[in-house]
C-alpha positions in Angstrom: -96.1 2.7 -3.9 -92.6 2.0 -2.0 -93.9 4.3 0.3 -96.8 2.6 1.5 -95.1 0.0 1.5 -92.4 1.2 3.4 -95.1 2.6 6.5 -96.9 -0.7 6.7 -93.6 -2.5 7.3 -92.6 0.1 9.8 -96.1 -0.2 11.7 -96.0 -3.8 11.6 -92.3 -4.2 13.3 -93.5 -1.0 15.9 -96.5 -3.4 17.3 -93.7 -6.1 18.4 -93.4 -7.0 21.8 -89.2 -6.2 22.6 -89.1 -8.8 25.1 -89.3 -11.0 21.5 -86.1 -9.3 20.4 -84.0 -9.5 23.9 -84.5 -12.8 24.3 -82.6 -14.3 21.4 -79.9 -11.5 21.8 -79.3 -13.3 25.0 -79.2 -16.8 24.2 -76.7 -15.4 21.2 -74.6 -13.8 24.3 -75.0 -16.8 26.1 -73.9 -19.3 23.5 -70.8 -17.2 22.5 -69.9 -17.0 26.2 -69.8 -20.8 26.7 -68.6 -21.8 23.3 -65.5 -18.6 23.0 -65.1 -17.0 25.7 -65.2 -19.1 28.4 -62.9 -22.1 27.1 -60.3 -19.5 25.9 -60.0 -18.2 29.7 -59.9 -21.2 30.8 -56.7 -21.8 28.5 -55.2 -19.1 29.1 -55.4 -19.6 32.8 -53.9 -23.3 32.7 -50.9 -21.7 30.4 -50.3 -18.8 33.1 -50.3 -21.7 35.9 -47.6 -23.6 33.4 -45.4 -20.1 33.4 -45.4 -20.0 36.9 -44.0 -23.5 37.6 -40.9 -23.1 34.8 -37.8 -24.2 37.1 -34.2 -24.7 36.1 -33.3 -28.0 34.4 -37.1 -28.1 33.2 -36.7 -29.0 29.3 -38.9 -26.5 27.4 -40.4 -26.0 23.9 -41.0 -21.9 22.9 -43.7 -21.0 20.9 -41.3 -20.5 18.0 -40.6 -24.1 17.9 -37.6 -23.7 19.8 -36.4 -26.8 22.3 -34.2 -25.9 25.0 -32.9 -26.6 28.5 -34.0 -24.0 31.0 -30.1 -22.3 32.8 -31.3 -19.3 34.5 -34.1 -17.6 35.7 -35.3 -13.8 37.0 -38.7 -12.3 37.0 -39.5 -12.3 33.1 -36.8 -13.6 31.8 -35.4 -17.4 30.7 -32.0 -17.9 29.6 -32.1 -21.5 27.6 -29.3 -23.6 27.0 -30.3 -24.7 23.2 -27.5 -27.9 23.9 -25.9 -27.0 20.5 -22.8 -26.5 19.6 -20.6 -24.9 22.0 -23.4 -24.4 24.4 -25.3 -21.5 22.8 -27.9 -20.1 25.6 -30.6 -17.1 24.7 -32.6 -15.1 26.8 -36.3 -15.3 26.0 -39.8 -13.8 27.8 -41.4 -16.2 30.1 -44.3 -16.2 28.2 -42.6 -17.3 25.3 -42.7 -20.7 26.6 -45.3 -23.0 25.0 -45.1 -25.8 26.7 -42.9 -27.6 29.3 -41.6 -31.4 28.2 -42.5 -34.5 30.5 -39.4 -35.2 32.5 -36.3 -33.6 33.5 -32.9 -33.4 31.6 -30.1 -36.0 32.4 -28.0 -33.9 34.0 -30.5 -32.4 36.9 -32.1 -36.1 37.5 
């Protein structure tokens, strides 16, 4: 009985147009594009355009939570004054940085 079942269910989904299946795949592709994949770019871009402008004196926040005062700079590399005691300075990636605080510090102004 599962059988027959089974080969009327199969010759019922053969007779279906496939244009009927593409279509919603595509709105699905669609919808992801404009509600994931696109905004997350788009992020992504605006925080590569924020890497690029990271200057000396620029008062910055790492994505570890770190706040710091930007000393010296080469291709990859930041070294941050952390304005601690005794001036302690680390070198972190330049994409480390998560974001770049409004302002510059009092002794560049």
């Amino acid at each position: 009985m599962d059988g027959i079942a089974l080969a009327v269910a199969l010759q019922a989904g053969a007779g279906q147009d496939p244009i009927s299946f593409l279509f919603p795949m595509a709105a699905i592709m669609v919808i992801f594009y404009l509600l994931l994949i696109r905004p997350q770019q788009k992020k992504q871009k605006e925080h590569d355009d924020l890497l690029k402008t990271v200057q000396k004196g620029d008062r910055i926040v790492t994505s570890g939570g770190l706040h710091g005062v930007v000393v010296g700079i080469s291709d990859d590399v930041l070294t941050v004054d952390l304005g601690v005691h005794e001036k302690i300075r680390v070198k972190l990636d330049r994409s480390r940085v998560d974001r770049i605080e409004k302002g510059k510090t009092e002794e560049t102004a």
